[in-house]
KEZAVEX-330110 format. One line per field, with one value per atom (N, C-alpha, C): chain; x, y, z; residue in one letter; residue number from 1; atom name. Coordinates in Angstrom, 2 decimals, padded with zeros to 5 digits. Layout:
<recs>
cadena = [A|...]
east = [X|...]
north = [Y|...]
up = [Z|...]
residuo = [A|...]
num = [NUM|...]
atomo = [CA|...]
</recs>
This chain:
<recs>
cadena = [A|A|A|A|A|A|A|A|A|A|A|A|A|A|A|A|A|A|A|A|A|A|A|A|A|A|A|A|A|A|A|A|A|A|A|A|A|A|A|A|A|A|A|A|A|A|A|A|A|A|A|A|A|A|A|A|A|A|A|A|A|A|A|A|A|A|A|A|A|A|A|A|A|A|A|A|A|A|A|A|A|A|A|A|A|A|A|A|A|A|A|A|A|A|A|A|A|A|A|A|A|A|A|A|A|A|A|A|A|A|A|A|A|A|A|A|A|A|A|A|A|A|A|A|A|A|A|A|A|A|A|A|A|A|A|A|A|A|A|A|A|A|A|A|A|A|A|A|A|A|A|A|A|A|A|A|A|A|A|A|A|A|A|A|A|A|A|A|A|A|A|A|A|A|A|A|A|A|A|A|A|A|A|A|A|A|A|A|A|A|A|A|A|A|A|A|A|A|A|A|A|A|A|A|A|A|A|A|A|A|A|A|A|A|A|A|A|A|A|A|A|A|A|A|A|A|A|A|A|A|A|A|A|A|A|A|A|A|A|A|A|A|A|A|A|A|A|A|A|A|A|A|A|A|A|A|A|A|A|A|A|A|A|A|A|A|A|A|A|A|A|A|A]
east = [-044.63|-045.55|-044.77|-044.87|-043.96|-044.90|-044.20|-045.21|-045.43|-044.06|-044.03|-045.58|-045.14|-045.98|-047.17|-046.44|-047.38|-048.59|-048.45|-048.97|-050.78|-050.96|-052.44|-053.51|-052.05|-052.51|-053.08|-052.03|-051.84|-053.17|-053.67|-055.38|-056.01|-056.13|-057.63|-057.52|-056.29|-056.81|-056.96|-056.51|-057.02|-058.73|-058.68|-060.33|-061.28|-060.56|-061.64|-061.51|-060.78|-060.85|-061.69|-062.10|-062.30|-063.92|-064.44|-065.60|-066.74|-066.21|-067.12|-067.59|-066.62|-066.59|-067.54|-067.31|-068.51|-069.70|-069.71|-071.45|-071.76|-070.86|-071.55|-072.01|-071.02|-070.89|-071.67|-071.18|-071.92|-071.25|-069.87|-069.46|-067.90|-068.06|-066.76|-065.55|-065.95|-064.59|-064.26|-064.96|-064.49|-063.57|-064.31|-063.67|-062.70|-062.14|-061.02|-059.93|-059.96|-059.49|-058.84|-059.69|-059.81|-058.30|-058.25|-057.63|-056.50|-056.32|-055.15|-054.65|-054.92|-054.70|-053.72|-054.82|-053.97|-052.81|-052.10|-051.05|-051.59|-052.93|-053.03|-053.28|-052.86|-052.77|-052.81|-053.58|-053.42|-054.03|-053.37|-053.89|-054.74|-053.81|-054.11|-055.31|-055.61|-056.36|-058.11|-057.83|-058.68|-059.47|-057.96|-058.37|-059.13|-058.79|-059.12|-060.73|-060.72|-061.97|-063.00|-062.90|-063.59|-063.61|-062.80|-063.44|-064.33|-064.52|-065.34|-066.55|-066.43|-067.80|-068.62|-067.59|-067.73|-068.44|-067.52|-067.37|-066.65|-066.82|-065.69|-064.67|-063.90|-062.74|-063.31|-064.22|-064.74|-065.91|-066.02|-066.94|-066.56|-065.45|-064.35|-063.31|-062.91|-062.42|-063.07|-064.31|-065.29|-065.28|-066.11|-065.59|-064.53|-063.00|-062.57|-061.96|-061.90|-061.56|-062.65|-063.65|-064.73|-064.82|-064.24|-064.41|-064.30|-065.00|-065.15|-063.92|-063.04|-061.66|-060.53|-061.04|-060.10|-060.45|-061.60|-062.01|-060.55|-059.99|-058.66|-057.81|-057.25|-056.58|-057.23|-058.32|-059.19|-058.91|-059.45|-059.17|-058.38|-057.12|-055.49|-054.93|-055.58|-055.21|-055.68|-056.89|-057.80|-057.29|-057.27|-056.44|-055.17|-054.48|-053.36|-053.15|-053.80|-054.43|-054.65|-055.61|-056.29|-055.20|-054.32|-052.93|-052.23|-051.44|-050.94|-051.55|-052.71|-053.10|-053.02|-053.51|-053.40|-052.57|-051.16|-049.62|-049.30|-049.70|-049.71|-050.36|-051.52|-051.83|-051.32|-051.45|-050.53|-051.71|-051.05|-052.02|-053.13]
north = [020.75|019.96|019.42|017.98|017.27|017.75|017.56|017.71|016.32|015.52|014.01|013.65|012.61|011.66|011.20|010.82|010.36|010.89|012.49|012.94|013.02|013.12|012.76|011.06|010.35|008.95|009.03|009.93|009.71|010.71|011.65|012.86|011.53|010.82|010.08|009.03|008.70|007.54|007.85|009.06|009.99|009.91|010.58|010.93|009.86|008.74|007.09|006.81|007.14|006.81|007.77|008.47|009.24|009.30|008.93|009.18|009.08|007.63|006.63|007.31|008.57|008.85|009.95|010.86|011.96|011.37|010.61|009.36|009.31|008.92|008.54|009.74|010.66|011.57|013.53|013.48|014.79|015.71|015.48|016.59|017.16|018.29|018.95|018.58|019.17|018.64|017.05|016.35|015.15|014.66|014.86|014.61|015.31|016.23|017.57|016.49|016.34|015.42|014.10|013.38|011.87|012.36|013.65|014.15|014.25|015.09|015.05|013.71|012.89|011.73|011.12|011.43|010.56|011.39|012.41|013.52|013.95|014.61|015.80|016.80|017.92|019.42|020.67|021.43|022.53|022.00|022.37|022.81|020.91|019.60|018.44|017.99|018.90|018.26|019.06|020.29|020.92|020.33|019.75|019.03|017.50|016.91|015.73|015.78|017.09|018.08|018.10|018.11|018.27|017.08|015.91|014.63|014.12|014.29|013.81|014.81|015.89|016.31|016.12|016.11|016.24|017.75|018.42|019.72|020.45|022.01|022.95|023.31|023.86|024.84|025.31|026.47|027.68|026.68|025.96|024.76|024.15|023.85|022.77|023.53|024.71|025.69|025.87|026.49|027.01|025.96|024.70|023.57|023.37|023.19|022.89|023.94|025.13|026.27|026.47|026.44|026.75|025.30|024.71|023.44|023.88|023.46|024.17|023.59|022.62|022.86|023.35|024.32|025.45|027.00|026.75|028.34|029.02|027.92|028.58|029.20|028.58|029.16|030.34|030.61|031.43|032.90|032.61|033.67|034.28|033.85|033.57|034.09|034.03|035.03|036.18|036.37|037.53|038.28|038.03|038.65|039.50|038.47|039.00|039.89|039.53|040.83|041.96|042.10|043.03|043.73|043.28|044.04|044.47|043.50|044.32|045.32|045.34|046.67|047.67|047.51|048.79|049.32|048.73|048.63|049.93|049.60|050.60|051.60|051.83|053.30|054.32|055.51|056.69|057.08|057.34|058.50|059.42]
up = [110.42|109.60|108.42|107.95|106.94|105.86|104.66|103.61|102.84|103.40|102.89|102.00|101.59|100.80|101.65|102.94|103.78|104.46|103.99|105.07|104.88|103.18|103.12|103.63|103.45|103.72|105.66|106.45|107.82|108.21|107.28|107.74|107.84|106.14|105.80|106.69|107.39|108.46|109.40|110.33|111.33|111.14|110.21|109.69|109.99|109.50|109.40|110.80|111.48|112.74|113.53|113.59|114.13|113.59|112.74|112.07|113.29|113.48|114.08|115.72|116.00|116.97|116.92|116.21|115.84|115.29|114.66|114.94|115.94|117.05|118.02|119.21|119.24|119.72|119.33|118.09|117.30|118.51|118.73|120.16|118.97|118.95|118.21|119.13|120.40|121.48|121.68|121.10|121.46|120.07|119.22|117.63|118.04|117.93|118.33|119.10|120.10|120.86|120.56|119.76|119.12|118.06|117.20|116.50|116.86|118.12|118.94|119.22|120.02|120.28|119.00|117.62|116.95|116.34|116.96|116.38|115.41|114.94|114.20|114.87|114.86|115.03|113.86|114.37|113.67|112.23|111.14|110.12|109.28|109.72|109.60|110.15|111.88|112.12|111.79|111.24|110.61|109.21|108.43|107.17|107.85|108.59|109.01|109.33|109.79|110.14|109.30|108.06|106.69|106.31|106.57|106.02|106.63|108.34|109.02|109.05|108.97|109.18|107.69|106.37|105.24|104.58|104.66|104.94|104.18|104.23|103.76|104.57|104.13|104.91|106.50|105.76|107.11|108.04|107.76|108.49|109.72|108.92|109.93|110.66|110.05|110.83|111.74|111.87|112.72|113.85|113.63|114.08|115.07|114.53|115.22|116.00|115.54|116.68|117.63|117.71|118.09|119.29|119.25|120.23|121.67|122.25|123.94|124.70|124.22|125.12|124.61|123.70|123.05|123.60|124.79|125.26|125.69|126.83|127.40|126.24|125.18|124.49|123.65|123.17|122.94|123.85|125.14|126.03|126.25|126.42|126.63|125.12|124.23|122.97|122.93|123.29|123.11|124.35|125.75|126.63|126.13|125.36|124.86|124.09|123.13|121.92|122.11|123.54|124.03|124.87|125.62|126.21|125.48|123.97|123.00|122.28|122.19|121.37|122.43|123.55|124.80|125.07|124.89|125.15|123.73|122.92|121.41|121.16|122.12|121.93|122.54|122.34|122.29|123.75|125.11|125.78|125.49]
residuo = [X|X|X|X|X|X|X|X|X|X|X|X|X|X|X|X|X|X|X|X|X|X|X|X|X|X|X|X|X|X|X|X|X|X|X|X|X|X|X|X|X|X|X|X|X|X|X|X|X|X|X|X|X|X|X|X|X|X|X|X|X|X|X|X|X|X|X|X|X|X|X|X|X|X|X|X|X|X|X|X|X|X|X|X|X|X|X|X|X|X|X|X|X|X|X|X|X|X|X|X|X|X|X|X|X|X|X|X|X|X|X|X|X|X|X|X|X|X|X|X|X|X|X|X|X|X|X|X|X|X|X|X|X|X|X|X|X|X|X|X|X|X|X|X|X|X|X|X|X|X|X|X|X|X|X|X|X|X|X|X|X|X|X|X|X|X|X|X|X|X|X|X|X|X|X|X|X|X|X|X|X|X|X|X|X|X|X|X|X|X|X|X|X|X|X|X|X|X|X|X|X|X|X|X|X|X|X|X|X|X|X|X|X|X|X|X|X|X|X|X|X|X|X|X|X|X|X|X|X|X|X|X|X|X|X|X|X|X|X|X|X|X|X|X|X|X|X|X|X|X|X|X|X|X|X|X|X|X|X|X|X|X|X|X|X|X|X|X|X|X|X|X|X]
num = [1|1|1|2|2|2|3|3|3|4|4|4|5|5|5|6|6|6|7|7|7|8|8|8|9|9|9|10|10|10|11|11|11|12|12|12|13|13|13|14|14|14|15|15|15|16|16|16|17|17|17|18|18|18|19|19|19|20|20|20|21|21|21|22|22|22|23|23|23|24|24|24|25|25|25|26|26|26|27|27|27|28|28|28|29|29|29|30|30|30|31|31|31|32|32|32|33|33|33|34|34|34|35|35|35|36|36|36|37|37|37|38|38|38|39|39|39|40|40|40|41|41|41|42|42|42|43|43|43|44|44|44|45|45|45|46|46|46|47|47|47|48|48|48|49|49|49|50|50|50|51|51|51|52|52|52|53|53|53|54|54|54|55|55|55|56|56|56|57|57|57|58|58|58|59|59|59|60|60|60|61|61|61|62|62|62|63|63|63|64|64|64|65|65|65|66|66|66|67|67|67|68|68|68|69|69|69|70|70|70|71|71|71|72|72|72|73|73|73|74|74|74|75|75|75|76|76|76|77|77|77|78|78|78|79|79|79|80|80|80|81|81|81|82|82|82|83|83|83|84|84|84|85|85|85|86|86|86|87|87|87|88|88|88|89|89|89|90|90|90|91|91|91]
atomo = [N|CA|C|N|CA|C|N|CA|C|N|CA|C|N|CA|C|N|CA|C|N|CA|C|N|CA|C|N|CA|C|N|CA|C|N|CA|C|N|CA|C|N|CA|C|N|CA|C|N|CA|C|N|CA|C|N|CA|C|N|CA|C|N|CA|C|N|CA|C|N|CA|C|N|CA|C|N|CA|C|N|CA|C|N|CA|C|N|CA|C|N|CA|C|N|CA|C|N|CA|C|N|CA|C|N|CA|C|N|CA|C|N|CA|C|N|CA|C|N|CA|C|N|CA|C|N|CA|C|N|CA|C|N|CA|C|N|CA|C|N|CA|C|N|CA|C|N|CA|C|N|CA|C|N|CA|C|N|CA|C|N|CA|C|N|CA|C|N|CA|C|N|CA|C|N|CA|C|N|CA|C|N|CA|C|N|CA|C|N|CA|C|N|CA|C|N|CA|C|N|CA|C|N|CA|C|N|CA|C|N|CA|C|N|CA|C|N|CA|C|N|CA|C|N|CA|C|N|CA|C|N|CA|C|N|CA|C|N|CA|C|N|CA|C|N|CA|C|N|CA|C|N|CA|C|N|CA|C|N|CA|C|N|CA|C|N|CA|C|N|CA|C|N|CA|C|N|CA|C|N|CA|C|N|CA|C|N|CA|C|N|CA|C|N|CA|C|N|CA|C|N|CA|C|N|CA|C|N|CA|C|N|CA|C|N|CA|C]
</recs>
C-alpha cells in the first residue's frame, strides 16, 4: 500500500465511482467488487467503503468483510484457525 499523495485522491474517486452503483444496487458484494475492479483492496477499499455507504469504520468494515463473495475466504480462515489452534493443544 503507497502512502503517496495520491492515494486519498485515487479512494474518493474509487468511491464516486462506485456510489452510483450501490444506489442502484444496495448489494455489499457488488460495491465490494466495483472496488476491486478499480484496484482498491483491503484497507482502501474499506475506506472507499465509508464514503459510499457514508459511514464509520466498524460499518464499512462489517460491510465489506461481511460481503457474500468473501464467504470462501472467511471459511478458508476459520478452517485454518480452527486446525492451528487444534495443532496447539496439549493431549
Amino acid at each position: 500500500m503507497d502512502g503517496g499523495a495520491e492515494r486519498p485522491a485515487r479512494i474518493a474517486a474509487a468511491a464516486d465511482a462506485a456510489r452510483p452503483v450501490w444506489e442502484a444496487t444496495g448489494d455489499t458484494d457488488v460495491l465490494r467488487q466495483r472496488l476491486e475492479d478499480d484496484g482498491l483492496h483491503g484497507v482502501d477499499a474499506v475506506l472507499a467503503t465509508m464514503r459510499v455507504l457514508r459511514c464509520g469504520l466498524a460499518e464499512a468494515q462489517r460491510a465489506f468483510l461481511a460481503a457474500p463473495c468473501r464467504r470462501a475466504e472467511r471459511e478458508f480462515h476459520n478452517r485454518t484457525m480452527d486446525l492451528l489452534q487444534a495443532g496447539g493443544e496439549e493431549p
